[in-house]
N, CA, C and O atoms as CSV, one atom per row, in Angstrom:
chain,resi,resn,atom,element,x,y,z
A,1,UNK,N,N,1.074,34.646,114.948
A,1,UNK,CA,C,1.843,35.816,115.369
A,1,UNK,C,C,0.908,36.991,115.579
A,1,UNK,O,O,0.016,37.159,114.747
A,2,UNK,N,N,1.038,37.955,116.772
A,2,UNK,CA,C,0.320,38.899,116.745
A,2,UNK,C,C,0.503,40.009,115.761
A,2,UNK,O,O,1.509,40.373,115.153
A,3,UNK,N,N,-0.917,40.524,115.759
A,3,UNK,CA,C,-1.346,41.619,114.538
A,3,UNK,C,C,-1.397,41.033,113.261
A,3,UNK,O,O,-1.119,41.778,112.322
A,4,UNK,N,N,-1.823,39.332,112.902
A,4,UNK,CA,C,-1.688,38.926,111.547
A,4,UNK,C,C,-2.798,38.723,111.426
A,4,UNK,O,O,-3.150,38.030,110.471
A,5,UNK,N,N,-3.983,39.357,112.537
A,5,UNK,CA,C,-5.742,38.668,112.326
A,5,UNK,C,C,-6.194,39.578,111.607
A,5,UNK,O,O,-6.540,40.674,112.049
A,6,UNK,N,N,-6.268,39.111,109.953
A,6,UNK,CA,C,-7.313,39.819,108.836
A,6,UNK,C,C,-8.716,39.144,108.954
A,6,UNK,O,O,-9.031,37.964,109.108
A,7,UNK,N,N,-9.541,40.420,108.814
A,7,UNK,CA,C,-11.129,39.931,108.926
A,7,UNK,C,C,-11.441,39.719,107.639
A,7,UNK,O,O,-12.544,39.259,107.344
A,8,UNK,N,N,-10.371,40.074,106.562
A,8,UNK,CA,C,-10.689,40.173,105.322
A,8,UNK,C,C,-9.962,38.815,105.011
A,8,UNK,O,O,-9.666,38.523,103.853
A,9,UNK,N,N,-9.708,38.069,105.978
A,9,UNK,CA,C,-9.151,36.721,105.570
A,9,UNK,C,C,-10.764,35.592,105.287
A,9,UNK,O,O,-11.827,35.496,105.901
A,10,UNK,N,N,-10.299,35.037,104.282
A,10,UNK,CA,C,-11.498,34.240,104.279
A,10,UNK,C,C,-12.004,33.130,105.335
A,10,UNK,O,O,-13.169,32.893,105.654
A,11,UNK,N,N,-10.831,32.517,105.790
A,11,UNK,CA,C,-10.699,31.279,106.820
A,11,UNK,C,C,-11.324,31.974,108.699
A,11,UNK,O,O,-11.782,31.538,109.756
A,12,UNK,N,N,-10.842,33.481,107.947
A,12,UNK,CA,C,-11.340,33.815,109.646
A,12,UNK,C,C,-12.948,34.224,109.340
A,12,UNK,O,O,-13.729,33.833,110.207
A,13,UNK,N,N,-13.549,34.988,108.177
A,13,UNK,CA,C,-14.924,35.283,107.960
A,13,UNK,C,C,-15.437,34.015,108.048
A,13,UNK,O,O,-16.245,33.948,108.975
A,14,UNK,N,N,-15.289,32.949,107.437
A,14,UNK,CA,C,-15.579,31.805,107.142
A,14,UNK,C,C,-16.261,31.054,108.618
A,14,UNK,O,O,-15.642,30.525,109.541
A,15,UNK,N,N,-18.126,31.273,108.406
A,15,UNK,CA,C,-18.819,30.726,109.443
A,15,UNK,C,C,-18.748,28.973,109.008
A,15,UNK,O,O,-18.296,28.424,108.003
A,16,UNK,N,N,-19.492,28.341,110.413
A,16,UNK,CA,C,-19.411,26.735,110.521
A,16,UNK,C,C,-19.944,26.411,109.091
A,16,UNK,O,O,-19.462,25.589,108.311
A,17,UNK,N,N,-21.381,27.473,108.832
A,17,UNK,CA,C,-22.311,26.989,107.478
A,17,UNK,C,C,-21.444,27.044,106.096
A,17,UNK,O,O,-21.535,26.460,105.017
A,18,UNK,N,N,-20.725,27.838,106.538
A,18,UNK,CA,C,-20.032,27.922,104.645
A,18,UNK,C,C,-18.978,27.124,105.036
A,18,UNK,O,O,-18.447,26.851,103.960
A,19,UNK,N,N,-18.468,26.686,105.735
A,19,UNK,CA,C,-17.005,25.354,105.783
A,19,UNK,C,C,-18.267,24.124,105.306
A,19,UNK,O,O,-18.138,23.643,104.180
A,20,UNK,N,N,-19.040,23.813,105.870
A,20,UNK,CA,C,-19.674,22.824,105.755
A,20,UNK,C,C,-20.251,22.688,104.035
A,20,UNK,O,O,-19.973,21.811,103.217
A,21,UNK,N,N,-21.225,24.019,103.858
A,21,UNK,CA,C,-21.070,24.288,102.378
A,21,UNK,C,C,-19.790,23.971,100.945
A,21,UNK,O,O,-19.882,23.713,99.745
A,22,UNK,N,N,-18.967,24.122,101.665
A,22,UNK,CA,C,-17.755,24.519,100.939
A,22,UNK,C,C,-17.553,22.929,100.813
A,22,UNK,O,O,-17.731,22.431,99.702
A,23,UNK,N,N,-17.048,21.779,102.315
A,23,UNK,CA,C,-17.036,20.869,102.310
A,23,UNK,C,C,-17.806,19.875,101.085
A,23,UNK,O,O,-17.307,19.045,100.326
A,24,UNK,N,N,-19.296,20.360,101.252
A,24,UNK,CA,C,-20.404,19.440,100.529
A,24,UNK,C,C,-19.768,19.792,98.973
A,24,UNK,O,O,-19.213,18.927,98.296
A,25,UNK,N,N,-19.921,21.027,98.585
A,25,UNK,CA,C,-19.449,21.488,96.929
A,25,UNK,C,C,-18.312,20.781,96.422
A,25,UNK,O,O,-18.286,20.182,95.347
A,26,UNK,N,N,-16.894,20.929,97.663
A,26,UNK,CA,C,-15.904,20.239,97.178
A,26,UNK,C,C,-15.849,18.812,96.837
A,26,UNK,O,O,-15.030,18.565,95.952
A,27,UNK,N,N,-16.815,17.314,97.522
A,27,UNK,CA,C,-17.381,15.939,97.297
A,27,UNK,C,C,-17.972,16.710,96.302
A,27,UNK,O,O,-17.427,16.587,95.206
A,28,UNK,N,N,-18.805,17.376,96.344
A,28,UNK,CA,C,-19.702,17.109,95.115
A,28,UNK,C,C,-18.798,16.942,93.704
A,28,UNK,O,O,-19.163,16.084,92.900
A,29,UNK,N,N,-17.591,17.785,93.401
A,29,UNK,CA,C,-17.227,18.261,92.874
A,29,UNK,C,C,-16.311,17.088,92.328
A,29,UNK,O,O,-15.998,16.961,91.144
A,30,UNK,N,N,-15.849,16.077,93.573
A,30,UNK,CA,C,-14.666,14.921,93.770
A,30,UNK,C,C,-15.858,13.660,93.010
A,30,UNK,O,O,-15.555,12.688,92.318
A,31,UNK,N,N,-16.855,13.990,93.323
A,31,UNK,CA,C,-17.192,13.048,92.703
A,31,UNK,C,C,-18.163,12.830,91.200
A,31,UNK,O,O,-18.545,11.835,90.584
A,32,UNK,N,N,-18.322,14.392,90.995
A,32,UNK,CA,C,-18.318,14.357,89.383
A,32,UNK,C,C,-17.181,14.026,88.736
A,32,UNK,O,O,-17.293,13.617,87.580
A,33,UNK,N,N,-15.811,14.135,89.360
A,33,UNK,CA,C,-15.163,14.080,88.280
A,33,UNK,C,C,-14.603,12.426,88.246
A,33,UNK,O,O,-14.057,11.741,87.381
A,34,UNK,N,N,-14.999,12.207,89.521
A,34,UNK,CA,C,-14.750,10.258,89.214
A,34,UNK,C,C,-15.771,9.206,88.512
A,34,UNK,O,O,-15.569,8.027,88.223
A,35,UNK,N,N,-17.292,10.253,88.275
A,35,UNK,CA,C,-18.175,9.481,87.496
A,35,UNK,C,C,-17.532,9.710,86.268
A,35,UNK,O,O,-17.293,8.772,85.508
A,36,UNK,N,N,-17.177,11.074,85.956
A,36,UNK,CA,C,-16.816,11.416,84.909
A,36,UNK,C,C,-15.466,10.636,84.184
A,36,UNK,O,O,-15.365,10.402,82.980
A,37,UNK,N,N,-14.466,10.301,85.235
A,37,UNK,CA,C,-13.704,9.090,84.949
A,37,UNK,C,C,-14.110,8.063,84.542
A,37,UNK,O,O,-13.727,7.552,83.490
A,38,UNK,N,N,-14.878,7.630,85.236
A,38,UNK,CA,C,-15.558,6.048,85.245
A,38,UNK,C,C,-16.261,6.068,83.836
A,38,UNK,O,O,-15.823,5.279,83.000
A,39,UNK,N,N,-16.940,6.603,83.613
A,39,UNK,CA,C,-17.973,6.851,82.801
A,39,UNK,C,C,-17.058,7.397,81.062
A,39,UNK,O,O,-17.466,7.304,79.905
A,40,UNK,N,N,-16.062,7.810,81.486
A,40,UNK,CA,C,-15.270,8.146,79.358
A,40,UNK,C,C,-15.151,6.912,78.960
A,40,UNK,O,O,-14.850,5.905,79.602
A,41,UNK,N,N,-15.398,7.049,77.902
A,41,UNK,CA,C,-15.220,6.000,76.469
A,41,UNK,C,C,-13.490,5.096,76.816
A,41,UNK,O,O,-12.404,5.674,76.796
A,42,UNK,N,N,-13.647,4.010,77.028
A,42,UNK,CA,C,-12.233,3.167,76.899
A,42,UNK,C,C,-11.737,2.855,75.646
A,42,UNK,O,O,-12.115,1.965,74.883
A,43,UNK,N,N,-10.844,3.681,75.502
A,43,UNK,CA,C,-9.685,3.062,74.494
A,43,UNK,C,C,-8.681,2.270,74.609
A,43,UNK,O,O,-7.497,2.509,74.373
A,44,UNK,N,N,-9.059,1.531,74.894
A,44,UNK,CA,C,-7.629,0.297,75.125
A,44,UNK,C,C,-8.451,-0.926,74.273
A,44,UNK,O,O,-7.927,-2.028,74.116
């Protein structure tokens, strides 16, 4: 809708390098926590 373009929006500041950044952090992030799954003590 017009007049809803905030520059103070993050998605619109948001260059190719920091989506891509952001991308890499978020895997990084998906996959500490599935070693971190994999990897706790089994109690069963």
């Amino acid at each position: 809708m017009p007049g809803s373009f905030d520059p103070a929006d993050p998605f619109v500041v948001m260059s190719g390098q920091d989506v891509f950044l952001s991308a890499k952090y978020l895997l990084l992030g998906f996959m500490a926590q599935v070693v971190r799954f994999f990897r706790r003590p089994k109690l069963v």
